[in-house]
C-alpha positions in Angstrom: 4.7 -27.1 -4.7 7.0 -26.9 -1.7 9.6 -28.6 -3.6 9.5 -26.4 -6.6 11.6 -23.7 -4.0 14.4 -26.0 -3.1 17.8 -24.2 -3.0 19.1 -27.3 -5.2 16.8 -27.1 -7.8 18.9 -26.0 -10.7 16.4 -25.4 -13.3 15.1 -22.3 -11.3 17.0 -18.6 -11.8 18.1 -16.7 -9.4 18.7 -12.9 -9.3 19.0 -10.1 -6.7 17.0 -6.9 -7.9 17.4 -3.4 -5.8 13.7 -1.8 -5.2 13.7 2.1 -4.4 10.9 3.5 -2.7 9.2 4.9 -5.7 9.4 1.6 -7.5 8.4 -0.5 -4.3 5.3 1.9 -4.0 4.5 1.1 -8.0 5.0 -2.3 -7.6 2.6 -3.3 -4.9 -0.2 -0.5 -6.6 -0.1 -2.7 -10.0 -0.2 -6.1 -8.0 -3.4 -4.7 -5.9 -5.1 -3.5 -9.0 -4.3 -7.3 -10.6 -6.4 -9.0 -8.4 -9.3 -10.0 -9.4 -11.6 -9.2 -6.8 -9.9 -6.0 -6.9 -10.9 -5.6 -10.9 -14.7 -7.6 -10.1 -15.6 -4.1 -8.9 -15.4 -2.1 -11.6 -18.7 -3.5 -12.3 -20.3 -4.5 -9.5 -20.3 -4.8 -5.6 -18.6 -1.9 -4.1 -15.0 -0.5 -3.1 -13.4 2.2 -1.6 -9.3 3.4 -2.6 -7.8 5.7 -0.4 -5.7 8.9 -0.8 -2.1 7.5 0.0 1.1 7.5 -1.9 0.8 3.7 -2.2 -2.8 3.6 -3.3 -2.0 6.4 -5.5 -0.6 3.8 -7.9 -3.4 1.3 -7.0 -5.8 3.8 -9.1 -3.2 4.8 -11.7 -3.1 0.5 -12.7 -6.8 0.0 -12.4 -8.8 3.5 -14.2 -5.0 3.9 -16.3 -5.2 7.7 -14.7 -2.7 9.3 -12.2 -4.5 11.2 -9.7 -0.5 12.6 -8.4 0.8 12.0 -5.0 0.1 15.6 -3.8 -3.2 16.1 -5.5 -4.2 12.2 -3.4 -2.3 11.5 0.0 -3.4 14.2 3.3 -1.1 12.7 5.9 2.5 12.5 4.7 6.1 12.4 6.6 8.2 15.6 5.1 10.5 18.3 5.7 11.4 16.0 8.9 8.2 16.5 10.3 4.8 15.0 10.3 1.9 16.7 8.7 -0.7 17.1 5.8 -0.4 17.7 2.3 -1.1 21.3 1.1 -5.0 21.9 0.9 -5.1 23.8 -2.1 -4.6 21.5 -5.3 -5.9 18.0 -3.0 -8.1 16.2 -5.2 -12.2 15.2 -4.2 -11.1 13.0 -1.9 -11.3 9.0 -1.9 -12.2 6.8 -5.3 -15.8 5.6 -4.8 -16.9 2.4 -6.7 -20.5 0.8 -6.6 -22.6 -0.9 -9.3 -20.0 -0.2 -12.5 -20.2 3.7 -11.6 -17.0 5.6 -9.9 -16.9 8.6 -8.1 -15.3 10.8 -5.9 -15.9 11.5 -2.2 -16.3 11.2 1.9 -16.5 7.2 2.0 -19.0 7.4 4.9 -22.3 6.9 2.9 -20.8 4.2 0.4 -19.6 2.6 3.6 -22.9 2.1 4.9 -24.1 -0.4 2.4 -21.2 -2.3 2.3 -21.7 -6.0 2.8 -19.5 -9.2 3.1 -17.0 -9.0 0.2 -17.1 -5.6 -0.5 -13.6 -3.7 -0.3 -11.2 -1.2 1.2 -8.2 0.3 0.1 -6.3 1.5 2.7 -2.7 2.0 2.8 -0.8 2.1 5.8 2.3 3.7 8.2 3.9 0.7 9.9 4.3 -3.2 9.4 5.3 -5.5 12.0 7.3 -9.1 11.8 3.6 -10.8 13.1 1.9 -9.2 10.6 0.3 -6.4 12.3 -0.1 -3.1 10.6 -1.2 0.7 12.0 -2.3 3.6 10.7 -1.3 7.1 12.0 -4.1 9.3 12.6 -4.1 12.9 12.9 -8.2 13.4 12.8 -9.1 13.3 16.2 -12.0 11.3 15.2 -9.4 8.6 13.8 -9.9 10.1 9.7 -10.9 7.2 7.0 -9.6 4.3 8.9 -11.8 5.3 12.1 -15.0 5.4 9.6 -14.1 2.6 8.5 -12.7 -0.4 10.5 -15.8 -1.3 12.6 -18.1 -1.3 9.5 -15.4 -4.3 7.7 -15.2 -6.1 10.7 -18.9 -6.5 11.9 -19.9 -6.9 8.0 -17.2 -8.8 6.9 -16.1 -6.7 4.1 -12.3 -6.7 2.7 -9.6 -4.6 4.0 -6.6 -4.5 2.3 -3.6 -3.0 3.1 -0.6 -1.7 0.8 2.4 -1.4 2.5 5.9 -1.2 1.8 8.7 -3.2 3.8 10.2 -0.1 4.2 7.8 0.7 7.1 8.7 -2.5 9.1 8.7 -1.7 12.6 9.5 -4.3 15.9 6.1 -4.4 17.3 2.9 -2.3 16.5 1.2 -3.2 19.6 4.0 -1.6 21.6 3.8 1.6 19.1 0.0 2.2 19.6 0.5 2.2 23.2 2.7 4.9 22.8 1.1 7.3 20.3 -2.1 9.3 21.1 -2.5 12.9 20.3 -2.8 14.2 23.6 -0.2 11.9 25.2 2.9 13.3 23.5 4.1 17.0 24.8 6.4 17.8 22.1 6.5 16.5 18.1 8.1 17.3 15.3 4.9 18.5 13.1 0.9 16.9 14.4 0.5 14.7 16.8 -1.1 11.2 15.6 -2.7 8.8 17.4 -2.0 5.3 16.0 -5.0 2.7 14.7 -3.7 -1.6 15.2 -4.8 -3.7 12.0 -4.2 -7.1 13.3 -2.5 -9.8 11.9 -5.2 -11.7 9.4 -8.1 -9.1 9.4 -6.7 -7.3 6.2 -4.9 -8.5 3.5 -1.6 -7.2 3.3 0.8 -6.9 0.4 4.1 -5.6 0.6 6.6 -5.6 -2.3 6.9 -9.9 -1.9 3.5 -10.0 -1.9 3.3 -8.0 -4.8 6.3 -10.2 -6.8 4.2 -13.1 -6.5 0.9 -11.8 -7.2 2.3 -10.6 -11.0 4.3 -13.7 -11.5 3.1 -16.3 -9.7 6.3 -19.1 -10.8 8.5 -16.5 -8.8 9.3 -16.2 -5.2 11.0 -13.0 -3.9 13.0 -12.4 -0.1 13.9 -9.5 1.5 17.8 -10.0 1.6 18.6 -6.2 2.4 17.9 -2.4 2.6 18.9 0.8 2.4 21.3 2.6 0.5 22.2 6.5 -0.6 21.4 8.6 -2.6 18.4 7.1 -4.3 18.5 4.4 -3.0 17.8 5.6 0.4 15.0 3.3 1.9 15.2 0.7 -1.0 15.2 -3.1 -0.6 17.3 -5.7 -1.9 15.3 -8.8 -3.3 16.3 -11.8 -3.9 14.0 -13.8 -6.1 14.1 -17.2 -7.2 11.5 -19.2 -10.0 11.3 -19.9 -13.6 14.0 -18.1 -15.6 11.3 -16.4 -18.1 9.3 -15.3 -15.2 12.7 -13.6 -13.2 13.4 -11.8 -16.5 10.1 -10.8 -16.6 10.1 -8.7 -13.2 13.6 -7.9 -13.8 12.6 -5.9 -16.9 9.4 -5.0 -15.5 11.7 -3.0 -12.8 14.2 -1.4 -15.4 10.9 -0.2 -17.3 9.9 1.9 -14.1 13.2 3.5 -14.5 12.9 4.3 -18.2 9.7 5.8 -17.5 8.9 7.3 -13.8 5.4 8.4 -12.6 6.4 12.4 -11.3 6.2 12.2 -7.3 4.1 16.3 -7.7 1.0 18.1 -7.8 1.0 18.4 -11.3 0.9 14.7 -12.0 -2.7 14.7 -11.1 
């Protein structure tokens, strides 16, 4: 299989595809949602998804229903400052699954059956080169993530992580030693605290992840990022595989433009 990526091979296409920030966050939902642990717990076992704007599109591919970026994230970065989403018009909280049944709620209880295999969907603020990820926290008893973390790792249940390559950071050690809600004296909105997700004790999938988890006979590469206008915070990837499969997330991309999912409240 290494072979099959050689730069020589010429029977492979090629092709450079520009990813804004609404399609990165689309991207990586449908490619959680497609796994299929992820789908083995719409009947049985158990799973938690998390309000996030990433995760938002997490539920929207698995249940097929939008529960709207407003109505489903809490923490958010906006207006230059960081903070909450408005109370009035948040949804119940967290997507609950156990046995084939899904509700809405506080994950605590669920959590406290979980068992090895069982899953968390938890989206997160910043991605290092090791691997690492963190999660800000405003709650000062450290929100989902805080209920959640020690339960996974002493039971060995699933975490997985959606998370954009536009939150690449250089270290997140070196971040959580800095954040803390009662070590900063001035910020621009709430102060967080910041929770460490080491490298290998959550799955992660980023938008490359996410490439190869739809179409397995392509590889993508970050290559660059940025841009204006819209594409502000998008990534340039370059992907390389069978030509039938490149076309395929090529058009898969232009069909997110042709038909957006509405970033409001009344998306929900």
């Amino acid at each position: 299989m290494k072979q099959r990526w050689q730069a020589g091979d010429e029977t492979l296409a090629s092709a450079l595809a520009v990813v804004r920030p609404g399609e990165g966050r689309r991207l990586i939902g449908m490619a959680v949602a497609a796994l299929p642990r992820v789908r083995d717990k719409l009947s049985c076992g158990r799973m938690v998804i998390v309000g996030g704007t990433t995760t938002r599109h997490v539920v929207t591919a698995l249940l097929g229903e939008d529960p709207g970026r407003d109505a489903f994230a809490v923490g958010w970065i906006r207006d230059g400052a960081l903070g909450e989403t408005p109370r009035e018009g948040r949804g119940p909280g967290p997507f609950l699954f156990e046995g084939g049944e899904v509700t809405r709620g506080w994950p605590g209880s669920l959590l406290e059956r979980f068992e090895a295999g069982d899953i968390y969907v938890k989206g997160a603020n910043a991605l290092d080169p090791a691997g690492n990820a963190m999660v800000l926290m405003a709650s000062p008893s450290g929100g989902t993530i805080g209920v959640a973390l020690a339960i996974l790792m002493a039971r060995g249940g699933e975490l997985i992580v959606p998370v954009s390559l536009a939150k690449r950071i250089p270290s997140v050690p070196a971040a959580c030693g800095l954040l803390g809600q009662g070590r900063v004296t001035r910020v621009m909105g709430a102060p967080v605290g910041g929770m460490p997700i080491l490298a290998g004790s959550a799955t992660i999938i980023t938008e490359v992840e996410a490439v190869n988890i739809l179409y397995e006979e392509v590889h993508a590469t970050l290559v660059a990022a940025g841009g204006v206008d819209d594409c502000e915070g998008a990534m340039v990837l370059a992907l390389r595989g069978e030509p039938s499969a490149v076309d395929k997330v090529m058009n898969l991309l232009a069909s997110m433009r042709r038909d957006p999912l509405r970033d409001s409240a009344d998306s929900a």
